[in-house]
CHARMM internal coordinates of N, CA and C (Angstrom, degrees):
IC EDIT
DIST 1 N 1 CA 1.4424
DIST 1 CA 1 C 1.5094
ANGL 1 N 1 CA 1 C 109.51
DIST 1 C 2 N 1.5163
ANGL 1 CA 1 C 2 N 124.64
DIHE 1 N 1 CA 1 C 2 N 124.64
DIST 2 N 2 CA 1.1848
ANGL 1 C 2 N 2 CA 114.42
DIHE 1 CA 1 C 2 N 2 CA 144.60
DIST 2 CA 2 C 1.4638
ANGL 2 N 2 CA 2 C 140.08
DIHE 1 C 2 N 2 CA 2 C -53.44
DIST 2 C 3 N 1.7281
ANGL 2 CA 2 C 3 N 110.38
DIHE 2 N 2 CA 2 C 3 N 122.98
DIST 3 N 3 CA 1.0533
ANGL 2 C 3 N 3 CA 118.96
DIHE 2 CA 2 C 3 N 3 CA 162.65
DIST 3 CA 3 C 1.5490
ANGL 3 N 3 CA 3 C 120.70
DIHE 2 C 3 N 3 CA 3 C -9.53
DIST 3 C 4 N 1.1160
ANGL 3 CA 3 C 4 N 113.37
DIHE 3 N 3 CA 3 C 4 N -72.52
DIST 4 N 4 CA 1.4834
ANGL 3 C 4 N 4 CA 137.67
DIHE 3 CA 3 C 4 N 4 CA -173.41
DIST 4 CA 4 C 1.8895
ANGL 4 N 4 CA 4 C 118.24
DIHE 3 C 4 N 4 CA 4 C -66.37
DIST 4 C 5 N 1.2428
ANGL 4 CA 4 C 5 N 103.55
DIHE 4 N 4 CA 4 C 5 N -4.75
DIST 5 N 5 CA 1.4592
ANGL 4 C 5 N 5 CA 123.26
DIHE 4 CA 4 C 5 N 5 CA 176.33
DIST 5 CA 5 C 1.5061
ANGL 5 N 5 CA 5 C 97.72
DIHE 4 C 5 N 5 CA 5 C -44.50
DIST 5 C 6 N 1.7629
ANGL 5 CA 5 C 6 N 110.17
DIHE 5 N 5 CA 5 C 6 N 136.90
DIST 6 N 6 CA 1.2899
ANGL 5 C 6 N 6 CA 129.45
DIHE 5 CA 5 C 6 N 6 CA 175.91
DIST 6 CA 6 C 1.6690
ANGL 6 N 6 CA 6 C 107.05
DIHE 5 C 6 N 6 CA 6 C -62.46
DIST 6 C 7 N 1.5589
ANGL 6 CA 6 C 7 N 132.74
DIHE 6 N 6 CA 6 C 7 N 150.16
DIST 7 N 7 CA 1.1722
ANGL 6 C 7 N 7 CA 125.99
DIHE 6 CA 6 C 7 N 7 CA 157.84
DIST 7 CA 7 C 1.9079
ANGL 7 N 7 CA 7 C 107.23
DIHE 6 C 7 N 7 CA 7 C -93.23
DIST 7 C 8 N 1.3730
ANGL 7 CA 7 C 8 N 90.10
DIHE 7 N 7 CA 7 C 8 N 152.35
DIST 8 N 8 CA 1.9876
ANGL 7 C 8 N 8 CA 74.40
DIHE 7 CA 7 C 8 N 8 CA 173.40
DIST 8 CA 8 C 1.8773
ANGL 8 N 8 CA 8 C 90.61
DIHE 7 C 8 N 8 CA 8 C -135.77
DIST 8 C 9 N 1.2395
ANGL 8 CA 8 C 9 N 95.62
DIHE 8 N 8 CA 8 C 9 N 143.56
DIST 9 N 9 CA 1.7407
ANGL 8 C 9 N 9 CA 109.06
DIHE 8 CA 8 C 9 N 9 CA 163.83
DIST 9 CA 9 C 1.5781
ANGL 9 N 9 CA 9 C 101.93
DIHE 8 C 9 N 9 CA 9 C -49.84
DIST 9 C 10 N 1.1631
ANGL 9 CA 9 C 10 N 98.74
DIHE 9 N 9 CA 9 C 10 N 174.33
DIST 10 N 10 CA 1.3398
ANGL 9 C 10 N 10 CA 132.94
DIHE 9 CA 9 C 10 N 10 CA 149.02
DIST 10 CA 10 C 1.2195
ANGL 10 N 10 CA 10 C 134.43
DIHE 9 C 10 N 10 CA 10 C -68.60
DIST 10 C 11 N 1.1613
ANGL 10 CA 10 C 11 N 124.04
DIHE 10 N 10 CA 10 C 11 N -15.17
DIST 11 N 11 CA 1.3261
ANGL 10 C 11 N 11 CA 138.32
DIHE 10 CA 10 C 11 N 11 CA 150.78
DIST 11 CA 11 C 1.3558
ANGL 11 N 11 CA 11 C 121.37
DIHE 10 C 11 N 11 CA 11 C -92.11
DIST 11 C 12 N 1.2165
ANGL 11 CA 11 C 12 N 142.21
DIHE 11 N 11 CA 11 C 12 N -24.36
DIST 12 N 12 CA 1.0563
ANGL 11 C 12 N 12 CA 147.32
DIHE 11 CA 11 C 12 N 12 CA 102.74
DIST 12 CA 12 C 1.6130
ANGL 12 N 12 CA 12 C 123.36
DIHE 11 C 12 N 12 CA 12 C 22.75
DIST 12 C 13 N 1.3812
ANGL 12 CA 12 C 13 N 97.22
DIHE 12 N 12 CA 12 C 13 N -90.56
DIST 13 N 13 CA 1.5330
ANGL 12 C 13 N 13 CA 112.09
DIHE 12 CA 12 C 13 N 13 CA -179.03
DIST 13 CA 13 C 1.1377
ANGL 13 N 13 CA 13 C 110.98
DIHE 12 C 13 N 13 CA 13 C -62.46
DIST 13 C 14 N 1.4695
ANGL 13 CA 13 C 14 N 117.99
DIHE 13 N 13 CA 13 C 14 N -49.87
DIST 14 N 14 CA 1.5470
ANGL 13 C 14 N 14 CA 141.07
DIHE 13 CA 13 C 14 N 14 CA 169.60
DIST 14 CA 14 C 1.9407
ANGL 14 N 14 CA 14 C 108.65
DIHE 13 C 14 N 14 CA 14 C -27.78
DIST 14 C 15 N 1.4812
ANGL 14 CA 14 C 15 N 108.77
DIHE 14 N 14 CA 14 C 15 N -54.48
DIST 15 N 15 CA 1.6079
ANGL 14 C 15 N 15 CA 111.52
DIHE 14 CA 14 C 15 N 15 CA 179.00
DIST 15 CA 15 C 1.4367
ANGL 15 N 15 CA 15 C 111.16
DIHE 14 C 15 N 15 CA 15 C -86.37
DIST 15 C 16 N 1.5834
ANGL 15 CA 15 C 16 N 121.88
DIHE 15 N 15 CA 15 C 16 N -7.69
DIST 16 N 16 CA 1.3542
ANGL 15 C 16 N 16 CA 114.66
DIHE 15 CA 15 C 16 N 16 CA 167.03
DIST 16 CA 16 C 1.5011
ANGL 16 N 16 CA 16 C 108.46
DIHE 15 C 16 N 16 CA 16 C -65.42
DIST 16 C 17 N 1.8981
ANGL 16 CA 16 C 17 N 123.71
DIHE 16 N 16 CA 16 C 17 N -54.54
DIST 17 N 17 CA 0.7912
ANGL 16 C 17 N 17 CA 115.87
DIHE 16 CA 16 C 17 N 17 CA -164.77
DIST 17 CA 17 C 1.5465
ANGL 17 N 17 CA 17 C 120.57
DIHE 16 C 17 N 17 CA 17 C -107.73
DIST 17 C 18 N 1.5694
ANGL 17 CA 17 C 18 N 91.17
DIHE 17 N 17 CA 17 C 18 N 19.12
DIST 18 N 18 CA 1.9169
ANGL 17 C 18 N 18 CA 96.59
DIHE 17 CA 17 C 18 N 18 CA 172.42
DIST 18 CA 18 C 1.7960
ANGL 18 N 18 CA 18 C 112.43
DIHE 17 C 18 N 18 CA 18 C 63.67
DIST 18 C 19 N 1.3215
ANGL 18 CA 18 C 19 N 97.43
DIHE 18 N 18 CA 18 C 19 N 33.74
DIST 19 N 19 CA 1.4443
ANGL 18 C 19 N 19 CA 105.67
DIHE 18 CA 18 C 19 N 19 CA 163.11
DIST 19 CA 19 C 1.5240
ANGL 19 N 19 CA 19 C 117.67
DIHE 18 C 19 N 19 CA 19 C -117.28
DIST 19 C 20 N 1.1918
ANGL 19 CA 19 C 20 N 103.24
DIHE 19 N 19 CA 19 C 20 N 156.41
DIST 20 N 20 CA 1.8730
ANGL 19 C 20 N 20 CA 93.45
DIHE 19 CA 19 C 20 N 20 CA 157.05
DIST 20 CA 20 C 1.2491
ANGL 20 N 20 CA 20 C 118.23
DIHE 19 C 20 N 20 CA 20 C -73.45
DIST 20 C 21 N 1.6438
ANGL 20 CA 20 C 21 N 104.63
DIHE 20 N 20 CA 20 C 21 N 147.57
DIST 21 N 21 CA 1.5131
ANGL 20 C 21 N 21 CA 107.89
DIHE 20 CA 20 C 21 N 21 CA -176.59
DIST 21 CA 21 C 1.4464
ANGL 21 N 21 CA 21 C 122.66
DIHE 20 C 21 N 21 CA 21 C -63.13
DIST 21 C 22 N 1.6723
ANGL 21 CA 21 C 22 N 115.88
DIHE 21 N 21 CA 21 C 22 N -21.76
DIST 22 N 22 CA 1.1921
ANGL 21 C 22 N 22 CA 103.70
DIHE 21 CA 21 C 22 N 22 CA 171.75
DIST 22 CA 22 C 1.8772
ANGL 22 N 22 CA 22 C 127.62
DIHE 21 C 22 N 22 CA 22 C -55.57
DIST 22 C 23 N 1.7864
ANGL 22 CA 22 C 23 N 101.28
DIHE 22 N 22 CA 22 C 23 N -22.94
DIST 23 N 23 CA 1.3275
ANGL 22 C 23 N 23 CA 104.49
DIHE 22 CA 22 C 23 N 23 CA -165.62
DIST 23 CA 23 C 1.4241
ANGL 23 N 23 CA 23 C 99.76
DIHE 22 C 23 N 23 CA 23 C -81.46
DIST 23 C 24 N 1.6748
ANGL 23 CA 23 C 24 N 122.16
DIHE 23 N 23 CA 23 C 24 N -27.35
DIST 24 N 24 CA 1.4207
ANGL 23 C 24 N 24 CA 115.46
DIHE 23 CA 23 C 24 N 24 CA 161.20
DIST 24 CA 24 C 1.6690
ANGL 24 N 24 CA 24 C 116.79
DIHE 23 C 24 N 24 CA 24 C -48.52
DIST 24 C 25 N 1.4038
ANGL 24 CA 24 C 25 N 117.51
DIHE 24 N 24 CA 24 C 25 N -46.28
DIST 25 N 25 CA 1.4981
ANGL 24 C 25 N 25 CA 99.23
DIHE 24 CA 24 C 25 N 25 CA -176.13
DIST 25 CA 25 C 1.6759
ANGL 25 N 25 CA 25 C 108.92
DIHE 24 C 25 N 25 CA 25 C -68.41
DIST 25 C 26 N 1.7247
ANGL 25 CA 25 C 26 N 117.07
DIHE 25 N 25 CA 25 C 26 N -35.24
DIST 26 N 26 CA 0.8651
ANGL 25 C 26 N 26 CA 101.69
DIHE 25 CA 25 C 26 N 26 CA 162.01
DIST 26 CA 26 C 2.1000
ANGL 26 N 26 CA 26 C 149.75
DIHE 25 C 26 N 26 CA 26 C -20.88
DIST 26 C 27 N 1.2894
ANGL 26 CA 26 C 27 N 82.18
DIHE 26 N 26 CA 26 C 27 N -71.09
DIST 27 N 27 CA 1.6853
ANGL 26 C 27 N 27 CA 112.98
DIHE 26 CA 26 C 27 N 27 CA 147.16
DIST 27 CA 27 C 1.2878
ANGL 27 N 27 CA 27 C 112.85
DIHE 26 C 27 N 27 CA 27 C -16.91
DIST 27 C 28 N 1.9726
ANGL 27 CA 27 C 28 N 108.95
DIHE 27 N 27 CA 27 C 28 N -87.08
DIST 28 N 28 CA 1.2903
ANGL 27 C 28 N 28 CA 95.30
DIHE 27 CA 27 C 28 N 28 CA 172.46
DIST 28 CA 28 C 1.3294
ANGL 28 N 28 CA 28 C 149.25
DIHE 27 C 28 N 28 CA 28 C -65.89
DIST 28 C 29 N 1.6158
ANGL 28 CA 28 C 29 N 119.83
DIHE 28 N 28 CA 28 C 29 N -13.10
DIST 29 N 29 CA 0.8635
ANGL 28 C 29 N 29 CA 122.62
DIHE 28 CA 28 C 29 N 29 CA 167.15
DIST 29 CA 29 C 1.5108
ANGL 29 N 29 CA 29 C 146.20
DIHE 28 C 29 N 29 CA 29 C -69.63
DIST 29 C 30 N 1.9132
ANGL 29 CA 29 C 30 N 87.04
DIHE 29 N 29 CA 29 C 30 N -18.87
DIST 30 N 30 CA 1.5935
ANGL 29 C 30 N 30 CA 120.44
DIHE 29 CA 29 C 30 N 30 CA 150.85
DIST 30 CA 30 C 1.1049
ANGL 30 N 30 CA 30 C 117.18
DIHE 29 C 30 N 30 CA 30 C -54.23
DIST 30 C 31 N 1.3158
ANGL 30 CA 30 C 31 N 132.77
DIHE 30 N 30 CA 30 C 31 N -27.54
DIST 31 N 31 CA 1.3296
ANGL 30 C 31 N 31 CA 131.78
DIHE 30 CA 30 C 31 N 31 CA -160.88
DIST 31 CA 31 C 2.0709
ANGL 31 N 31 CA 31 C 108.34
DIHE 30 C 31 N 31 CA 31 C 79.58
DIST 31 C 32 N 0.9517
ANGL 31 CA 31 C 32 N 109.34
DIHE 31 N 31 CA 31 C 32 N -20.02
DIST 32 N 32 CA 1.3861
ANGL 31 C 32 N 32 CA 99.54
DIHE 31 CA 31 C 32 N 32 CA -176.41
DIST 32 CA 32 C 1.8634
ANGL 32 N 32 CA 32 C 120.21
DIHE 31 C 32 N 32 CA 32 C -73.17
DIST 32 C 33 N 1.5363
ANGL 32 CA 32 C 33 N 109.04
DIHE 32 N 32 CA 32 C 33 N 16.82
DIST 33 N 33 CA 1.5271
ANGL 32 C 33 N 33 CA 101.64
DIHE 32 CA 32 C 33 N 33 CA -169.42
DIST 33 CA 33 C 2.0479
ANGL 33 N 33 CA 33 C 83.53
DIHE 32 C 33 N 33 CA 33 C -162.71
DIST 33 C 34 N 1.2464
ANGL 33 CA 33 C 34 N 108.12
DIHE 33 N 33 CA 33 C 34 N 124.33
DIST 34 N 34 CA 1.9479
ANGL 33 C 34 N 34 CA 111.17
DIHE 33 CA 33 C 34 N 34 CA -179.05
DIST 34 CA 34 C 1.3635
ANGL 34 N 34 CA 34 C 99.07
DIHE 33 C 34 N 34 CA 34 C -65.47
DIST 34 C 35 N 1.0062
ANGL 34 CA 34 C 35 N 94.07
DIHE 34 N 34 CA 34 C 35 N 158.66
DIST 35 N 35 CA 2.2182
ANGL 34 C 35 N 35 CA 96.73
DIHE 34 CA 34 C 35 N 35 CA 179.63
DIST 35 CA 35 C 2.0375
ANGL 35 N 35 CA 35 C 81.04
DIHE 34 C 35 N 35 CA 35 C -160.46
DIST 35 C 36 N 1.3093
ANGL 35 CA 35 C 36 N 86.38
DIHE 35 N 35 CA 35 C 36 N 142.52
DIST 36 N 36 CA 1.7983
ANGL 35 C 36 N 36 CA 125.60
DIHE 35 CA 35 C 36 N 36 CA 161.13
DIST 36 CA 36 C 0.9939
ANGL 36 N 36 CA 36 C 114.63
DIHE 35 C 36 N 36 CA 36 C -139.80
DIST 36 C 37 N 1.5174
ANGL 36 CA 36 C 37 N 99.60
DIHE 36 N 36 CA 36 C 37 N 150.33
DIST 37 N 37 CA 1.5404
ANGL 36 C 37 N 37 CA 109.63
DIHE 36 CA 36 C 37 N 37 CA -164.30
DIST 37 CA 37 C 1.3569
ANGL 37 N 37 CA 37 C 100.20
DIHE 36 C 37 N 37 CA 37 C -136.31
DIST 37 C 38 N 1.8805
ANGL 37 CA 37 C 38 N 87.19
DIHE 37 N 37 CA 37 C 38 N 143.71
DIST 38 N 38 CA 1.5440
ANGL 37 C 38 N 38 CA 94.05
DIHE 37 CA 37 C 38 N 38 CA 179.79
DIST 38 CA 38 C 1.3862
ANGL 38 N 38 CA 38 C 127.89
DIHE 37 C 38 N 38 CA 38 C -85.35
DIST 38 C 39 N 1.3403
ANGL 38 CA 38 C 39 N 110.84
DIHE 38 N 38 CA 38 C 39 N -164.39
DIST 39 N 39 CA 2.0173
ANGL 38 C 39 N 39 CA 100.31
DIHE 38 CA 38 C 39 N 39 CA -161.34
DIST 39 CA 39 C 1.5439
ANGL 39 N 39 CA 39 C 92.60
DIHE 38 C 39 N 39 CA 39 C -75.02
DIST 39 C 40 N 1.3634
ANGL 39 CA 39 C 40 N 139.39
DIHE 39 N 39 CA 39 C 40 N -32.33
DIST 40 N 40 CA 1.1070
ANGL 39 C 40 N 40 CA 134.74
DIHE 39 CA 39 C 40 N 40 CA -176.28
DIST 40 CA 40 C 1.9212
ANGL 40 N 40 CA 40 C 111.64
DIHE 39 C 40 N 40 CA 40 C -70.41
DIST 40 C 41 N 1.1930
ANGL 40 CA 40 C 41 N 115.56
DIHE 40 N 40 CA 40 C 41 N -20.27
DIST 41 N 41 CA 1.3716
ANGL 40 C 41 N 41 CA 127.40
DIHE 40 CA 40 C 41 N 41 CA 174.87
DIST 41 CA 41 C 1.8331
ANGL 41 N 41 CA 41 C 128.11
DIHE 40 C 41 N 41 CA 41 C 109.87
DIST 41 C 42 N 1.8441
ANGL 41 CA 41 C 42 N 86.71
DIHE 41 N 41 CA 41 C 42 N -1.31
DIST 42 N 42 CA 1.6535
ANGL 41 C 42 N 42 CA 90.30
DIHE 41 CA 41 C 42 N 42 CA 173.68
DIST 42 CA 42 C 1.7006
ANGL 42 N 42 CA 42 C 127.11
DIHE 41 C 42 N 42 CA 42 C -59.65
DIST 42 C 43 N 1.0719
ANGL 42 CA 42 C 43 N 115.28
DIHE 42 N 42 CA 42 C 43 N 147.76
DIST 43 N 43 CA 1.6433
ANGL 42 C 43 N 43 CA 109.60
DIHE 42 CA 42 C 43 N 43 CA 166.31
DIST 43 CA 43 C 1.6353
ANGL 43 N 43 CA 43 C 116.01
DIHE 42 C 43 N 43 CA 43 C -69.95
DIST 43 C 44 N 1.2905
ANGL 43 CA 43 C 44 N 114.44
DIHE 43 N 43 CA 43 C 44 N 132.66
DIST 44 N 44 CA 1.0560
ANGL 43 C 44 N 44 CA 119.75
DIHE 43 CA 43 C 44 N 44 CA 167.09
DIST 44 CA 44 C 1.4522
ANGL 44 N 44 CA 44 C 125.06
DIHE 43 C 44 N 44 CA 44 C -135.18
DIST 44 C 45 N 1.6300
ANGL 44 CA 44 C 45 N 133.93
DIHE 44 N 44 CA 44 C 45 N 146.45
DIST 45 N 45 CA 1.1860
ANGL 44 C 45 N 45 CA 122.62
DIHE 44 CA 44 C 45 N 45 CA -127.39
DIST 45 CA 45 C 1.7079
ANGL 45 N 45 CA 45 C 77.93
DIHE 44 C 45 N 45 CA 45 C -136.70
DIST 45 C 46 N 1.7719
ANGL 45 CA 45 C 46 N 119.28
DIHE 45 N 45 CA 45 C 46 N 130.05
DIST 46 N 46 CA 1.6623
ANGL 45 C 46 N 46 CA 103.30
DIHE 45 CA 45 C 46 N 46 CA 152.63
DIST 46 CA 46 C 1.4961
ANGL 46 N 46 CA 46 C 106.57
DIHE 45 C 46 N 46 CA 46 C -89.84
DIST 46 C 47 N 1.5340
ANGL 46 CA 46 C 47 N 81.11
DIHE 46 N 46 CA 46 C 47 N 152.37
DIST 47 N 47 CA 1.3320
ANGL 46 C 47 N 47 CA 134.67
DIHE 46 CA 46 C 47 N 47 CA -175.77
DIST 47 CA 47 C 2.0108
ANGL 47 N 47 CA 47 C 105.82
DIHE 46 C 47 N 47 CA 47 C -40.25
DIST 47 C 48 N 0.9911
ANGL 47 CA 47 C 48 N 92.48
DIHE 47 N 47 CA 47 C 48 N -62.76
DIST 48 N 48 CA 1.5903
ANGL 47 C 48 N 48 CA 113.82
DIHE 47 CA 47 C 48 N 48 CA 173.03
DIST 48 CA 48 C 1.4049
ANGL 48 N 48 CA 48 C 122.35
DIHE 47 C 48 N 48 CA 48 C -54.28
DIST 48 C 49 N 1.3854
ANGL 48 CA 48 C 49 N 112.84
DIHE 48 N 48 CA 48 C 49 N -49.35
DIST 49 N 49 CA 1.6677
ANGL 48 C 49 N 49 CA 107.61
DIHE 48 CA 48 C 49 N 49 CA -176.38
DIST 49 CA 49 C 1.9896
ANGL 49 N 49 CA 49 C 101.74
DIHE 48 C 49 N 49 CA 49 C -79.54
DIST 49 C 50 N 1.8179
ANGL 49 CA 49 C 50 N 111.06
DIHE 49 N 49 CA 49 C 50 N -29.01
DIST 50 N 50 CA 1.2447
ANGL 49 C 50 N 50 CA 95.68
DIHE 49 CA 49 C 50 N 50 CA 176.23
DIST 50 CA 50 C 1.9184
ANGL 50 N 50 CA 50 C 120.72
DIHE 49 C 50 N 50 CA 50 C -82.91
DIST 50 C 51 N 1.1791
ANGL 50 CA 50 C 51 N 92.48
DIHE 50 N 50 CA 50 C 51 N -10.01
DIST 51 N 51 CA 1.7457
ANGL 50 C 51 N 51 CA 90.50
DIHE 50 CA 50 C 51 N 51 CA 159.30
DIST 51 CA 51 C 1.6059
ANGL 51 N 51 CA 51 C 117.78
DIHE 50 C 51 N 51 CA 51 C -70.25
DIST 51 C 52 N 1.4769
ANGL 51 CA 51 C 52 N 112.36
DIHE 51 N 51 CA 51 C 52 N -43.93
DIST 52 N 52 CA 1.0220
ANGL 51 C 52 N 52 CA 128.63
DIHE 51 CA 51 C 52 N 52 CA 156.65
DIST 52 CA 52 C 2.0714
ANGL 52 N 52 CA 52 C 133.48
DIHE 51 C 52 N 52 CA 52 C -16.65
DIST 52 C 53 N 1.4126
ANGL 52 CA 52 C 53 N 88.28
DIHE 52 N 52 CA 52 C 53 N -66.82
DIST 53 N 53 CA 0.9720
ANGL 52 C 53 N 53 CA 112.77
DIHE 52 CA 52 C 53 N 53 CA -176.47
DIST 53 CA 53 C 1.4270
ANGL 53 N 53 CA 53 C 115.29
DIHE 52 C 53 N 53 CA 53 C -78.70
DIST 53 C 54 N 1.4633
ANGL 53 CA 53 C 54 N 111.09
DIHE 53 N 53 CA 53 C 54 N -32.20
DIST 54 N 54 CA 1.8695
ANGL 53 C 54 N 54 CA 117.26
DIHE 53 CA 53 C 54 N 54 CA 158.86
DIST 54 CA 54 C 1.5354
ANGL 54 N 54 CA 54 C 121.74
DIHE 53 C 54 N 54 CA 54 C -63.35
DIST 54 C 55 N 1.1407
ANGL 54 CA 54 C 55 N 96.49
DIHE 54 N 54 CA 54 C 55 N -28.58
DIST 55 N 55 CA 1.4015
ANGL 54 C 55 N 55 CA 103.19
DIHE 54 CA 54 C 55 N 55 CA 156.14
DIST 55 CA 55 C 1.4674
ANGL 55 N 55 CA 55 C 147.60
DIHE 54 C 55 N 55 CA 55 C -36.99
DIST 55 C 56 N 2.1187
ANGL 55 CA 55 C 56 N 88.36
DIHE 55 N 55 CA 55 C 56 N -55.52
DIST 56 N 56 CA 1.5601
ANGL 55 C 56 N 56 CA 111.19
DIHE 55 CA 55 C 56 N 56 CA 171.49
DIST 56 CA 56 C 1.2912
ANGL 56 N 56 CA 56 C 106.85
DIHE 55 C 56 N 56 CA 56 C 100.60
DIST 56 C 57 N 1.7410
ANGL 56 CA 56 C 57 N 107.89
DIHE 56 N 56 CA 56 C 57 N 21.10
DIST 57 N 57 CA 1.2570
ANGL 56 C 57 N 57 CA 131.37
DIHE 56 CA 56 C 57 N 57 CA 171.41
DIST 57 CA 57 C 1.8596
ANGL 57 N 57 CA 57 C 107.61
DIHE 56 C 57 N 57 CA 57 C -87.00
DIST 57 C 58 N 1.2620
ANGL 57 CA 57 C 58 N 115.66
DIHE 57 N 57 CA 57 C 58 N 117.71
DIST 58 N 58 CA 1.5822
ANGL 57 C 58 N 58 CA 127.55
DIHE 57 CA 57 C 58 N 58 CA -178.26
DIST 58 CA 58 C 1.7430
ANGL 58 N 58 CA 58 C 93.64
DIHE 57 C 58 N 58 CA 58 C -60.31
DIST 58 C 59 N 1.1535
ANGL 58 CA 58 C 59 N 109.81
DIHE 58 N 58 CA 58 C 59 N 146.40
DIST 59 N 59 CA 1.4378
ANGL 58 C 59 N 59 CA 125.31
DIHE 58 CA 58 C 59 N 59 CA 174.18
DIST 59 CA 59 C 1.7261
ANGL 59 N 59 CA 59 C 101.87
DIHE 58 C 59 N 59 CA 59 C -60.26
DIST 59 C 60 N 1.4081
ANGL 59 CA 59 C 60 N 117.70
DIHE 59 N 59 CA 59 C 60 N -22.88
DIST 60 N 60 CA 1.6536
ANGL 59 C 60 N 60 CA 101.38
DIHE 59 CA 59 C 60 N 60 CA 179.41
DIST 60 CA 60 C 1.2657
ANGL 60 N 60 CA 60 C 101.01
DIHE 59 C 60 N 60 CA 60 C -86.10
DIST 60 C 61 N 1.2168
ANGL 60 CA 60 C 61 N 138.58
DIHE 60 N 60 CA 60 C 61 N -26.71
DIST 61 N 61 CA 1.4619
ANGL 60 C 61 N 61 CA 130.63
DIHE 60 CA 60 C 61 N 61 CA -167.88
DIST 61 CA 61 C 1.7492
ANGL 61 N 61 CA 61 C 104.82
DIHE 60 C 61 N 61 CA 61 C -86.20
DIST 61 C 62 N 1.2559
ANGL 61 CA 61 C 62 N 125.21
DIHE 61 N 61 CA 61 C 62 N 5.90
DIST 62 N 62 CA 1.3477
ANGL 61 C 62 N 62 CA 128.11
DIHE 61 CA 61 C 62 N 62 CA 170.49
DIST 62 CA 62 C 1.1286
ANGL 62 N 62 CA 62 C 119.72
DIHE 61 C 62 N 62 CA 62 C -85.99
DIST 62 C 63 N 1.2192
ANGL 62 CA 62 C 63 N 131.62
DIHE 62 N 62 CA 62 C 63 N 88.44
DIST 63 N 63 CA 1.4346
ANGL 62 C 63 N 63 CA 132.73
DIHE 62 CA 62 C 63 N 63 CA 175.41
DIST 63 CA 63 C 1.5812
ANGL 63 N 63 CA 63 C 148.51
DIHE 62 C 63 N 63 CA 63 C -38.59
DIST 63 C 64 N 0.9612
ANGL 63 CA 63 C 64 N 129.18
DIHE 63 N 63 CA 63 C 64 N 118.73
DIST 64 N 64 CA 1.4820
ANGL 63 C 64 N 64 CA 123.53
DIHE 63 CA 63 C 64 N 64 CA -122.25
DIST 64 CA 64 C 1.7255
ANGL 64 N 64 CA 64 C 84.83
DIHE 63 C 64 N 64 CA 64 C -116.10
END
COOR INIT
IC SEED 1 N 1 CA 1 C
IC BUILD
């Protein structure tokens, strides 16, 4: 992953994949989608593993 990698909300990811954002946090909390959080405590998603993952790329084959 680049350093410099975009963060995206949850809403965000949510209109990439035509879900509600709650089912994105869902997601991460599954473990099936990486989430970081900011100092205030929001989820935030890179840019890269969720392109990734539109892809139909498995979260292990996303390069970290």
């Amino acid at each position: 992953m680049d350093g410099r990698d975009r963060l995206m909300t949850p809403g965000e990811v949510a209109t990439l994949f035509r879900v509600d954002p709650k089912t994105v946090t869902r997601w991460a909390v599954a473990g099936r989608i990486g989430s970081v959080r900011t100092p205030g405590g929001h989820r935030r998603f890179r840019e890269s593993e969720v392109r990734a993952l539109l892809r139909g790329e498995s979260p292990a084959q996303v390069a970290v």
